[in-house]
N, C-alpha and C positions, 0 to 999 in steps of 0.2 A: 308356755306353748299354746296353751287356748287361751291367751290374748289376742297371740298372733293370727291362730284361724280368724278368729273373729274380725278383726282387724280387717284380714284379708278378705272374709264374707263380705264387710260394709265397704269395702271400698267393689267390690265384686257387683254389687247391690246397685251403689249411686251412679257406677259406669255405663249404667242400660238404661236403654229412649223411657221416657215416661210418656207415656200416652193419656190421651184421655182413656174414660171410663168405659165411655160407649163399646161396643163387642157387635152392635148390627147397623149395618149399612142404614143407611138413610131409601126410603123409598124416592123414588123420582119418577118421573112421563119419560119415557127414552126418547121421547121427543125431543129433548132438551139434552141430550148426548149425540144429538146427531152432526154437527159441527165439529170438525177435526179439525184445526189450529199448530199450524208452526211456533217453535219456540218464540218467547219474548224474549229477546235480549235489549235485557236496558245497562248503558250505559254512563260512564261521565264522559267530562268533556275528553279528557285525554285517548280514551280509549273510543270517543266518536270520531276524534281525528283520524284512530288507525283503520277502524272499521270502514273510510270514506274510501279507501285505496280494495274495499274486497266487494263481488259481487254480492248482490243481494238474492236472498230466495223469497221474499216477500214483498207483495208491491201493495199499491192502488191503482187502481185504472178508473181515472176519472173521463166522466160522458160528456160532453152539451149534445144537446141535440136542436140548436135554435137556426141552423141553416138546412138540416133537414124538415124540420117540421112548417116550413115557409115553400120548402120546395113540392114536400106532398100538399099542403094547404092550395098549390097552385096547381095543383095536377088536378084534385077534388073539384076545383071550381070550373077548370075547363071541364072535365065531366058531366059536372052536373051533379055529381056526389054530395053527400054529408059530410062536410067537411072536419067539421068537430071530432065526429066519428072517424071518418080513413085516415087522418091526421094523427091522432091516439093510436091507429093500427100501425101507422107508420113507424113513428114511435117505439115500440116493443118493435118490430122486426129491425130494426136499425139498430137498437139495443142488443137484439140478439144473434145480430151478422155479427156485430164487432166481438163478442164474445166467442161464439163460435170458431170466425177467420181465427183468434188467437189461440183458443185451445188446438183446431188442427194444424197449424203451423207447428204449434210447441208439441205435439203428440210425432210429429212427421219427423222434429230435431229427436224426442227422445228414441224414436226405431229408427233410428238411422237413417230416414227417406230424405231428407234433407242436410246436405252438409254444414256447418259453420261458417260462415263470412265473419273473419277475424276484424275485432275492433278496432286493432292497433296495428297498421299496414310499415309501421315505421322500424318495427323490432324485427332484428338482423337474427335474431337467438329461436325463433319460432320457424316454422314450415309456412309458408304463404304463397298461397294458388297462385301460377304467375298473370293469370290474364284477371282476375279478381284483383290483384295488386295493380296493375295498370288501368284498369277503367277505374280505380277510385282515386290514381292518382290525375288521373286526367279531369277528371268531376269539379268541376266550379262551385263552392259553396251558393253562391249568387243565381246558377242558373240550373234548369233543369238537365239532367244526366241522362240522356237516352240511352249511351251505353248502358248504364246501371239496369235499365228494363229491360233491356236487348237481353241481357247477360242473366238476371233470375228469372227470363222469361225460358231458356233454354233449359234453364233448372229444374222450373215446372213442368214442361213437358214432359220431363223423365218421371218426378214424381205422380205424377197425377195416372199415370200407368197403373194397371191392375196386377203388378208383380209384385215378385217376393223383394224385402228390403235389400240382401244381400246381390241381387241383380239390379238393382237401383243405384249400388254404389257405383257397380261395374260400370253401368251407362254414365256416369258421373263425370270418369275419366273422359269421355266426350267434350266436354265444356271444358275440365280444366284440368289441374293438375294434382288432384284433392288428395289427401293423404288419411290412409285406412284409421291411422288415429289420431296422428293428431286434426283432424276436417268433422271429427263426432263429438260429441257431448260424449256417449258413451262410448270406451274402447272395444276392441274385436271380440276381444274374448270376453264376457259378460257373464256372469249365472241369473238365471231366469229372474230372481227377485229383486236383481238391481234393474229389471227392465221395469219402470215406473212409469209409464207413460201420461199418468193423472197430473192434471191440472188443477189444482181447489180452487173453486171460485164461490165467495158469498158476497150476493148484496147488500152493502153496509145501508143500514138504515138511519144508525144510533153512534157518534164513538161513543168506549165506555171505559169499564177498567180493562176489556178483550187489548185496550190499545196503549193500556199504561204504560208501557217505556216511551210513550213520547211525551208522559207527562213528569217522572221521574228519573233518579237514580237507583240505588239501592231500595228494591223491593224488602217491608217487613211482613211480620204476620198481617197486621191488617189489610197491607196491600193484597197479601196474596189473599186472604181472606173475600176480597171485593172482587179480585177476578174468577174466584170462585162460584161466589154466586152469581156474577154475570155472565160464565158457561152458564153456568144449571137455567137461566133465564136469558136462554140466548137469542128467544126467536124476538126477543123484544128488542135488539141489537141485529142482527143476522136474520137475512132469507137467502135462500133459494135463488142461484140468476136468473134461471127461468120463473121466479116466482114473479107474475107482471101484476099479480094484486096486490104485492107490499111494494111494488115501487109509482108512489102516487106523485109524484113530481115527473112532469113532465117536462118539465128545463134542460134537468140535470139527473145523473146518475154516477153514484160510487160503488166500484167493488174492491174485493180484495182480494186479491190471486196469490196461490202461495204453491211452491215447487218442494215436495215431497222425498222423503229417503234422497237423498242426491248425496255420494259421497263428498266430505267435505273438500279434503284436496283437491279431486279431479273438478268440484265445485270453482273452487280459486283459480285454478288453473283455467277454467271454460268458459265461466257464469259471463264475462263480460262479451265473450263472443256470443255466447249464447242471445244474450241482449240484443247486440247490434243483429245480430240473424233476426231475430225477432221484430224487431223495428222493420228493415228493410223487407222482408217478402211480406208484411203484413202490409205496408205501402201499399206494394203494388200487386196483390193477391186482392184487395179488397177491390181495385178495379178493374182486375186484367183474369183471375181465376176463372175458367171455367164451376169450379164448386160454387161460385156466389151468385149461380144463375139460381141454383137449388135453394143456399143459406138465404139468400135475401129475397126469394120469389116473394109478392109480388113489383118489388122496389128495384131491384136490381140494376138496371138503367138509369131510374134516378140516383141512386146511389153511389154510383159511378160520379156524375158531376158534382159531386161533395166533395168540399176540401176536408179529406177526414183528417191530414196531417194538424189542424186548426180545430177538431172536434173532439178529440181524444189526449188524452196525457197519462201518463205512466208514472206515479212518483214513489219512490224507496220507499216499503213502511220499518222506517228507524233510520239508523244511520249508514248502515252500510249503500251502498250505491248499484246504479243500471247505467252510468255512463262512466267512463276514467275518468275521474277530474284532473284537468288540464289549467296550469296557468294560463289562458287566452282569454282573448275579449268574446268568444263566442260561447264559452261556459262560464264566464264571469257575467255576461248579461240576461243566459238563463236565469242564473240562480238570481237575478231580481225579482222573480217574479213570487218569491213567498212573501213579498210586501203585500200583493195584491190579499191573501188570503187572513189577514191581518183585519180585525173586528174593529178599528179604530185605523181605518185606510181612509177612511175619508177626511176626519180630521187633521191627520199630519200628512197629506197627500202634497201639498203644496210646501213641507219641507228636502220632500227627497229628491234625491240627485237628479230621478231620472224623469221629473217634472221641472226641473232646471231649465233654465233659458238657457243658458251655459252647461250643461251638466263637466262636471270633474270626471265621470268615467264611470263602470262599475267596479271599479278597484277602487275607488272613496271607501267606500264601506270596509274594504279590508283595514285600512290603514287607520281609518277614525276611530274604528273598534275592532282592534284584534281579537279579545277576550272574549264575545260575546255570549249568553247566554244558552244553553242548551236542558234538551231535553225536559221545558219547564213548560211546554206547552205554548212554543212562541208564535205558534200559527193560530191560537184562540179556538181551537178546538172547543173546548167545553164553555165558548160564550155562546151557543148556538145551540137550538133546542134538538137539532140533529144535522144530521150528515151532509142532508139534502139542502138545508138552509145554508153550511159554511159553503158548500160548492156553491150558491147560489151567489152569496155575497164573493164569494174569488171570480167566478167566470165576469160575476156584472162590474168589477173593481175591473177588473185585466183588460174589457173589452172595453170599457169608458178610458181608459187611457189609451191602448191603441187607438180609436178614434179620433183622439188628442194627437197622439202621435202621425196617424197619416192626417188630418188634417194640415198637422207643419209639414210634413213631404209637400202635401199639394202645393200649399200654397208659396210653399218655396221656389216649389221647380217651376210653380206656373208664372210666377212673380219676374225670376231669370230670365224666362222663353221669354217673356211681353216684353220686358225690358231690352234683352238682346236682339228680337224682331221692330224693334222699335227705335232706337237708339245703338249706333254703335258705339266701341269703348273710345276710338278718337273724338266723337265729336264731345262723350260727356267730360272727356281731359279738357276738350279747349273752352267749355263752359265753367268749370271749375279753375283753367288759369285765367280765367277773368274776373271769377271772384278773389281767388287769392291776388293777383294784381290791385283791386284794388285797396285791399289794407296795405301792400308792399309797398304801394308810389306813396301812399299819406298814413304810414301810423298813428299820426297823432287826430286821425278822424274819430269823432265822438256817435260812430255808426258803432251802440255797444248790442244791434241786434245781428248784425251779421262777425260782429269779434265773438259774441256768444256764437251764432250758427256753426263758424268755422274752427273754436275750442270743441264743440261738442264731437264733429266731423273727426277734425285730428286725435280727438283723447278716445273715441270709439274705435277709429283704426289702427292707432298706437297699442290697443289693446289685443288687437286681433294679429298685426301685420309687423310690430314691430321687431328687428333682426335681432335685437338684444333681451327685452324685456318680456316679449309676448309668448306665454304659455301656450297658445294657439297653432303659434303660425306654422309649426312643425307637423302638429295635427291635423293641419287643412291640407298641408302639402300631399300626406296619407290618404285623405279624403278624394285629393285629385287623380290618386292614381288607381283607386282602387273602383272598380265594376257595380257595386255593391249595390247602392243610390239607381243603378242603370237597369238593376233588376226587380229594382221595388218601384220604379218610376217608367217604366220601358209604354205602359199604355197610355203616357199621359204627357209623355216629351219626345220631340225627335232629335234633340240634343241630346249628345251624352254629356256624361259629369265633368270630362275633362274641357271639354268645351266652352261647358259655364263657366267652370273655374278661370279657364282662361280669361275670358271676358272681365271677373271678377277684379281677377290679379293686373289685367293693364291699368284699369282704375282705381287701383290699391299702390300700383304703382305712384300714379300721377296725383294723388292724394300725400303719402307719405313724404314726396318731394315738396311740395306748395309745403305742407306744414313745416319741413325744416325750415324755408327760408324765411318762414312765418317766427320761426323760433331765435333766427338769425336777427331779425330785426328788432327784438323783445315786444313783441306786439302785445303781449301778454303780460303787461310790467304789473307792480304792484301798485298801480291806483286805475287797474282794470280789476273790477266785481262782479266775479262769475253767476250768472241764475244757474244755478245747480239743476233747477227740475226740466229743463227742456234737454236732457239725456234721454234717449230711445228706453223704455222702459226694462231693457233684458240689462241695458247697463247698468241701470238704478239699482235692478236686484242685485246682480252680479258685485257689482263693485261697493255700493251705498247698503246693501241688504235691506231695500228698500224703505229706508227709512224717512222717505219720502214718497209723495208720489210725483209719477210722470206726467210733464205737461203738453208733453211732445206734440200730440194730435195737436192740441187745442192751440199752439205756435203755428202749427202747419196752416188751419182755419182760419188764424189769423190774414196769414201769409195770403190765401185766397181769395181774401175777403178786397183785395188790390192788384193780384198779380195773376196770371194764367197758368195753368199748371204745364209741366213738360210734357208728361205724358199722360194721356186720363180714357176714360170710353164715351163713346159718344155720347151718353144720356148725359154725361156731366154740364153739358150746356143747358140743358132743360131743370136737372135734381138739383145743381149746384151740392151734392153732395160729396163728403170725403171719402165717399166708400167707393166712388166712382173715378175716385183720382188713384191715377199708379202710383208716380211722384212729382214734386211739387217745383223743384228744382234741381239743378246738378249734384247741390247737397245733399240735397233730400232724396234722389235715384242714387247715391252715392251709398246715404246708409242704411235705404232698404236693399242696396244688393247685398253690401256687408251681413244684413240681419237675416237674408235667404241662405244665405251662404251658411252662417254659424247655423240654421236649426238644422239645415242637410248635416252637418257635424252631428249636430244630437240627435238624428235622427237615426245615424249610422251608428252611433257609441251606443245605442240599445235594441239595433234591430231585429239580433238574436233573441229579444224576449219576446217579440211580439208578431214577428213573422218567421215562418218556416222554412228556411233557404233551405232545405236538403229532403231528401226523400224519404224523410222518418217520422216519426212523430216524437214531441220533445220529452224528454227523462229526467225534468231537475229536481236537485237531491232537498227541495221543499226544506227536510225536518233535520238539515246536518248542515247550519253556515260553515263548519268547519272545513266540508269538503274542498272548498277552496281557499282556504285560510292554510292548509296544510299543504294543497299542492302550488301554493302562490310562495310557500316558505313564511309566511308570517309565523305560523305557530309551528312550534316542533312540541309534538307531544313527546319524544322522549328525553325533552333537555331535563324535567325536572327528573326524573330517574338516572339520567347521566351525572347530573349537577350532586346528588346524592352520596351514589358510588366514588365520585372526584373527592367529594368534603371527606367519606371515609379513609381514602387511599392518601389521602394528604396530614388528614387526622395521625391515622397511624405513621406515617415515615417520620412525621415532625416529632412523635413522641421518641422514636427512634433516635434519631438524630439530635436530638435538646440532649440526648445521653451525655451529649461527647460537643456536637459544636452548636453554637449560636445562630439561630435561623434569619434571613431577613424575608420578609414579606411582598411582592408587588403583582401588579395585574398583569395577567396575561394577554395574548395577544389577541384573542377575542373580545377585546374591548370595543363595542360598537362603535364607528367612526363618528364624530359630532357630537356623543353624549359623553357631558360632565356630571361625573358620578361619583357620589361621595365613599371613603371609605367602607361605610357600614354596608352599601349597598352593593359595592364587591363580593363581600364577604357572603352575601345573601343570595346573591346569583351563580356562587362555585367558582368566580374568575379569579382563582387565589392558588398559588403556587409561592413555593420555597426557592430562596439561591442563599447558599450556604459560602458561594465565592463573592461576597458582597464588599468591593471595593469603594471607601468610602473620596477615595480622590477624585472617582468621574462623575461627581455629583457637581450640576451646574451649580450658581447660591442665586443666581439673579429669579427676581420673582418669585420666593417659595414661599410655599405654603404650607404652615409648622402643625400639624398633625396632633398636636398634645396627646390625651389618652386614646390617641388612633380614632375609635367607631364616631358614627354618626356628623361627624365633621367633612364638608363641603371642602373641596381645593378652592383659593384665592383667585380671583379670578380680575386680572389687570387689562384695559385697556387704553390703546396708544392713539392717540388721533393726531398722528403728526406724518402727512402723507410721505410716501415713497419711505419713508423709515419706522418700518413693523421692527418689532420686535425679532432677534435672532432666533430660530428654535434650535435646543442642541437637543439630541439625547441623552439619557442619562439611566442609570442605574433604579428607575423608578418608570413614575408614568409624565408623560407630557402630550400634550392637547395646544394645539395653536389652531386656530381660524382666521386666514385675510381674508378679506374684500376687495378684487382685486376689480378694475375695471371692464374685465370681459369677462369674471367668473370667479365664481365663488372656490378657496382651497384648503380644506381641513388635511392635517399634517396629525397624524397620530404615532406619538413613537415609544416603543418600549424595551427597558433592559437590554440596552447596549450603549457602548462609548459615545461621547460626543459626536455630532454631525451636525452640517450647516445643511439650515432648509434653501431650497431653490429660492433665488434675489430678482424678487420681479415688483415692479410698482405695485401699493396699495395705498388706498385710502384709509383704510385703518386695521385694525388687527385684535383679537383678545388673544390670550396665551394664558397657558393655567399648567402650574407646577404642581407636581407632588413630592415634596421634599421628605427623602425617608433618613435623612442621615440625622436629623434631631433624636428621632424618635429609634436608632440603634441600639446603643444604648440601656434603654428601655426592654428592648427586644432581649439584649444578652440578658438582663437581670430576670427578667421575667423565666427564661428558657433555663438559669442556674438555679432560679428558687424554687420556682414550681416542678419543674421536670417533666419527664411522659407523663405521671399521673394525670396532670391537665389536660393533655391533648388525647389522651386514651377515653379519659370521663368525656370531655367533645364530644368525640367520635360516635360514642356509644349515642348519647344525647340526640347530637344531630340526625346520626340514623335513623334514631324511632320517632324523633319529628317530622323529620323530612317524609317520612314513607306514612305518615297521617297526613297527606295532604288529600280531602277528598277529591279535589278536580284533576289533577296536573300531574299524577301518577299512574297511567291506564289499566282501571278497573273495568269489569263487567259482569254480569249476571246475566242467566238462561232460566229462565222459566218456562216450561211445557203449560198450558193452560189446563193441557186435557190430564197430568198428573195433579194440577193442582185441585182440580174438579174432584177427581177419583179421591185423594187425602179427604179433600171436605167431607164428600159422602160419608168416606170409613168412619170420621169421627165425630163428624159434625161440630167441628171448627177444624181451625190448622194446629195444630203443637206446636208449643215453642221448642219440639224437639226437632219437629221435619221442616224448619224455616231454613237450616241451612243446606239439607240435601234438595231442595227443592228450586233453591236459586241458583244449585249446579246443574238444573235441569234433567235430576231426578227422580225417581218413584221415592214415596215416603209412604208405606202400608202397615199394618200390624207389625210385622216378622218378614226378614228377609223371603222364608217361602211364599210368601203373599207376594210380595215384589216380583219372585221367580215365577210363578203362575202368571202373573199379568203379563208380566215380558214376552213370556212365549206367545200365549196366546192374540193380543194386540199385534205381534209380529208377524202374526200367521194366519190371524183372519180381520177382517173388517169389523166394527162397529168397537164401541168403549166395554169396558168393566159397569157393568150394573152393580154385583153383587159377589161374593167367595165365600163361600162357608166348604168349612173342612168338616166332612161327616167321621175321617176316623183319622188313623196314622199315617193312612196309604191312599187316600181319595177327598177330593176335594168336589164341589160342584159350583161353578160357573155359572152365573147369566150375564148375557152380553147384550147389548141393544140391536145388534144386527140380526137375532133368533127371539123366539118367542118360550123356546124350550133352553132347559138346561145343557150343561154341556160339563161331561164329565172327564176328568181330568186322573192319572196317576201319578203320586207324590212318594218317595222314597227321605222317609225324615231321620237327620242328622241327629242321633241321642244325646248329645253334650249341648247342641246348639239350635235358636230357632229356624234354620236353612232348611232346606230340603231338595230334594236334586227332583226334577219336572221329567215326567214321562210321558208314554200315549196318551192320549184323549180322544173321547168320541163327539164327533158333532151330528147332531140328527140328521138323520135323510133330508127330513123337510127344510133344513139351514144349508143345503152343501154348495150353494154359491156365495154362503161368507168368507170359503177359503182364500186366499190373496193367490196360492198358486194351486191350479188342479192337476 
């Protein structure tokens, strides 16, 4: 019997926290507790994918201030001012309008003075103001929305009224049609402590470990450790947004905003409206508000002609999101823009897409690298001595490519206009059927500088123009229809886009014709020797990945050095320079309209990053590639969780079923169209089901592929090169993959687990087909399922589940870390325990004894400022210091005899603290 206590003692013993030794709080400056901090949640990859679809409560609000500081620089000098000086003034008040505008906006959404303008105008299942739903659907991406000002300009005039909120809603009903709750961030009925109307705002100086989920996964001691003493040393990281003598950079400026107590649901449910509201009246609050006569005195009017939507950006801090991410080209060319922030931008600048002569789109990068990496610090955070330096190197990366980028605007549309005012598309058709005439009446002329000219000409617009072959010509057809070009070019063309294009397209026409009859003739035979380098340089890249260079100019110089140019400007008589020539000949106006043409293409395929079509300022999710890899469908983060639960539900029925009948094995119908995939690789991805009615008659035998010990083996893979006679595809009791090549399209045939069937009988050039023959390997199947039995497929089961669910990426994990508990732990013990590492990643308090926990909870719940210090003076009283009081604060404790808990009672807080209360 007293083994058994004993027993039960030591196990009684080893089941409680072990703490460190320590017993007294660590002193500290309360200085350094004055920074209160939103949870870290760091994640992996799977569980950044889920978080990309929730609103955020944590951002960054990044500054430039390089078009205000030119504008006061220029007000100064009319005056007669010190410039140096009212420029720096300017400076800080422009810094502290924009901060301001955002905290009264977001204080006006949480009292109710302001309603909601919903994100997502397209969901039939929400409440949506009806003249709010009509002026945004009427809103042209491309052009300015005056309804949209008209409309929160009517807003504002109710708010900006000296009434109670709840008469503010009432007036609200004027404008639209707003609904008491769902049109609030907060619902009607509220208790006082969910009204929160705080904003936190620090200016980041420093990242540190404060920001560690964007450089990890799973937080250990040490981690927490580091963010530990980077609270307690915070001011070295963190000021004050009105502190303007820690923000010495004049360029640029970073904060961090973070949104408080916010229940989570109603969070989910609002946060992205809440966003879009945000964005939009801060628009146009920042130039139209009567309060910014006051916030921005004495700038106000210059600050008005500020493009602030170009000056300010918003970006998630983590993964969760401040926009929906949408599969489209207008959130797929935001989120290029974390290339810019990238400490090695300059060296691989000239590989990316969107520095392309051609660029592929901003969906390249979805499909090149689905997987890509997360939360490892891909934005180069810590290559930079601070905050202020990584902003410096993104805005000056971001705005040297835009430059790049409207320079191709310019000089495309301006190129067109000259061209089109210059020449029409007839007369350059009947220049060009003069030179193609002439190869047509004499091919066997030995003129191999214009069979070169007119290869380059046809193989350039064959690329662009061709009905069959050209990746392009569908793209451009997009480009003609769309406004886009017409609002980024509006001060600089009196043509529109459709107009050019046209022009483009008659002599795209009369191009593509000459070259057929060019082709007709074999003009081009084989003892005609192409000079490869006199291709338009965007070809070279494009097609050659320049592995050459272009000699293009230096042909054209040629050309002038005997002939007169088509069209040029007057100096060209005098400079005799190329710079002065438009183009040189029909060919040569031929493939510089071609080449204005494709950068208007590229210029549209990334305009979203680099100009502001809409009335907001931009929110890309920076620190979360996945935001659109999830909503594009490339990644499903919960395939490997599903693929898991499949292997176990298939685990178990086959051990079942091996009881009594013999299983056959084949892929399901999720088998990605196009990919041949070897057995082992099924097995690994879950595409694996049972049929127990395995008919071995409707197995085709042609072309199979014998599977021996099943894994790791490739299907046979036969090719037929004998036209118009492919291969038959049948179906079969297994898997089959056929591919033609068919003269006007490509036709992949995937077929599974059913009888014989003939594929569609159309011409091909040739065909592969690929079997997977399961009727050899039967057989096998029965032996295996009579000898081993469930045992085997039960031990799987088990097996695969506990490996499967150790996958660290691909299974969505995440952790919470509170900074301001992990601070409080440190002090208590002066390090972290490896006992409070795991309540603390659940974004809990980790103290001596549950009553320690219980004390801080209420108190931090109920007044402002951190946990200094807790000493228990007896069984029933505890005393308190907190940073927000200079005096103690005395607490009643009622302690649980068997256990260290204790239930929290009154407390007194001194007369001289009694604005630390959160409510009076």
């Amino acid at each position: 019997m007293r083994r058994i206590v004993l027993a039960a003692m030591l196990c009684m013993t080893f089941s409680l926290p072990i703490f460190a030794q320590g017993t007294e709080w660590m002193s500290v400056d309360k200085d350094s507790l004055k920074f209160d901090l939103n949870n870290m949640r760091f994640s992996n990859r799977a569980r950044c994918a889920l978080d990309s679809k929730v609103p955020t409560d944590s951002s960054f609000l990044l500054i430039t201030n390089t078009d205000v500081a030119k504008a006061v620089y220029r007000l100064a000098k009319l005056r007669g001012e010190d410039s140096d000086a009212l420029t720096k003034y300017g400076i800080e008040v422009f810094r502290y309008s924009v901060v301001q505008m955002i905290q009264l906006i977001h204080e006006k959404i949480m009292n109710r003075e302001l309603p909601l303008l919903p994100a997502d105008i397209s969901r039939d299942d929400l409440h949506l103001p009806g003249n709010y739903k009509n002026v945004m659907a009427n809103c042209r991406n491309d052009e300015y929305c005056t309804g949209l000002d008209s409309y929160i300009e009517k807003i504002w005039k109710i708010t900006s009224k000296k009434t109670s909120a709840a008469a503010k809603v009432v007036a609200f009903y004027t404008v639209d049609n707003f609904h008491s709750k769902d049109s609030y961030i907060l619902e009607k009925n509220f208790e006082d402590k969910e009204r929160v109307t705080e904003l936190k705002c620090n200016y980041l100086k420093k990242f540190s470990p404060l920001q560690a989920h964007l450089y990890g996964t799973k937080p250990d001691k040490a981690a927490l450790e580091s963010i530990a003493k980077a609270a307690l040393d915070s001011s070295k990281y963190l000021a004050a947004c009105d502190d303007f003598k820690a923000q010495t950079n004049l360029q640029v400026a970073a904060y961090q905003l973070e949104i408080p107590n916010i229940k989570e649901k109603r969070w989910e449910d609002k946060g992205f409206d809440y966003w879009n509201s945000l964005k939009l009246y801060f628009s146009w609050a920042f130039r139209n508000a009567p309060e910014m006569k006051q916030i921005a005195s004495p700038f106000a009017s210059v600050f008005k002609g500020v493009a602030i939507e170009d000056s300010v950006l918003i970006v998630p801090n983590g993964c969760k999101s401040i926009t929906i991410p949408k599969c489209d080209g207008d959130f797929l060319a935001t989120q290029a823009m974390r290339e810019f922030a990238k400490e090695d931008f300059r060296e691989t600048a000239l590989n990316l897409d969107v520095l392309s002569n051609v660029p592929e789109g901003p969906q390249d990068d979805l499909l090149s690298d689905p997987f890509t990496s997360v939360n490892v610090d891909e934005l180069d955070l810590g290559g930079f001595a601070n905050a202020e330096s990584w902003l410096v190197n993104f805005k000056e990366n971001f705005s040297g490519t835009r430059a790049l980028m409207k320079k191709k605007l310019i000089h495309a549309i301006s190129t067109l206009n000259i061209a089109k005012a210059n020449i029409s598309s007839q007369k350059v058709s009947e220049l060009l059927e003069k030179r193609f005439s002439t190869l047509i009446s004499n091919p066997e002329t030995n003129n191999t500088e214009l069979k070169n000219d007119l290869y380059y000409l046809c193989a350039e617009f064959n690329f662009a123009d061709h009905d069959e072959f050209s990746f392009l010509k569908g793209k451009l057809k997009v480009l003609r229809e769309t406004t886009l070009i017409d609002g980024l070019a509006s001060e600089i063309s009196d043509n529109k886009t459709k107009e050019l294009f046209d022009f483009y397209s008659e002599i795209a026409d009369k191009v593509m014709a000459g070259c057929a009859k060019l082709n007709e003739k074999g003009i081009w035979n084989d003892s005609f020797t192409l000079d490869k380098t006199g291709f338009s340089p965007w070809y070279v890249q494009k097609v050659y990945e320049n592995k050459f260079k272009s000699t293009y100019n230096e042909k054209i110089e040629d050309y002038l050095k005997t002939n007169k140019p088509l069209i040029a400007w007057k100096t060209f008589a005098t400079s005799k320079s190329i710079e002065d020539v438009i183009c040189a000949n029909s060919s040569d106006c031929s493939r510089r309209i071609l080449k204005s043409v494709i950068d208007l293409y590229s210029v549209a395929q990334y305009a979203s990053t680099f100009w502001n079509l809409e009335q907001e300022i931009k929110t890309p999710a920076l620190f979360n590639p996945y935001a659109e890899r999830t909503a594009c469908k490339v990644y499903d983060p919960w395939f490997k969780t599903k693929s898991i639960l499949f292997n176990l539900f298939t685990d178990m029925s086959q051990a079942a079923l091996s009881v009594a009948t013999p299983g056959v094995i084949y892929g399901r119908l999720d088998l990605k169209p196009g990919q041949v995939t070897s057995f082992n690789q099924l097995v690994k991805d879950g595409r694996i089901s049972y049929d127990t009615r395995y008919d071995r008659t409707s197995i085709t035998t042609s072309l199979a592929a014998d599977f021996g010990p099943l894994l790791g083996v490739p299907c046979m893979v036969s090719i037929s090169g004998r036209a118009n006679s492919p291969y038959d595809n049948y179906r079969f009791g297994g898997v089959s993959v056929g591919a033609c090549n068919e003269n006007e399209d490509n036709n992949l045939n995937v077929r599974t687990a059913s009888d014989m069937d003939d594929n569609a009988t159309r011409g091909h050039s040739e065909c592969i087909s690929c079997r997977l023959n399961f009727e050899s390997v039967a057989s096998s199947l029965t032996h295996l399922s009579s000898e081993v039995g469930p045992t085997f497929f039960l031990f799987r089961a088990v097996f695969r589940l506990y490996k499967g669910l150790k996958d660290p990426h691909n299974i969505p994990r995440s952790w919470d870390a509170n900074p301001n508990y992990v601070s409080e732990t440190y002090r208590r013990f002066g390090e972290i325990p490896k006992s409070c590492v795991r309540s603390l990643i659940k974004g809990d308090r980790c103290l001596k004894d549950s009553c320690e926990e219980s004390i801080a909870e209420k108190l931090t719940e109920e007044l402002y400022g951190s946990i200094v210090s807790i000493k228990t003076l007896n069984g029933s009283r505890a005393q308190v210091k907190m940073s927000s009081c200079d005096k103690p604060i005395t607490i009643r404790t009622y302690s649980n005899s068997d256990t260290n808990s204790c239930r929290v009672g009154k407390y007194t807080v001194p007369s001289s603290c009694s604005s630390m209360r959160r409510v009076n």
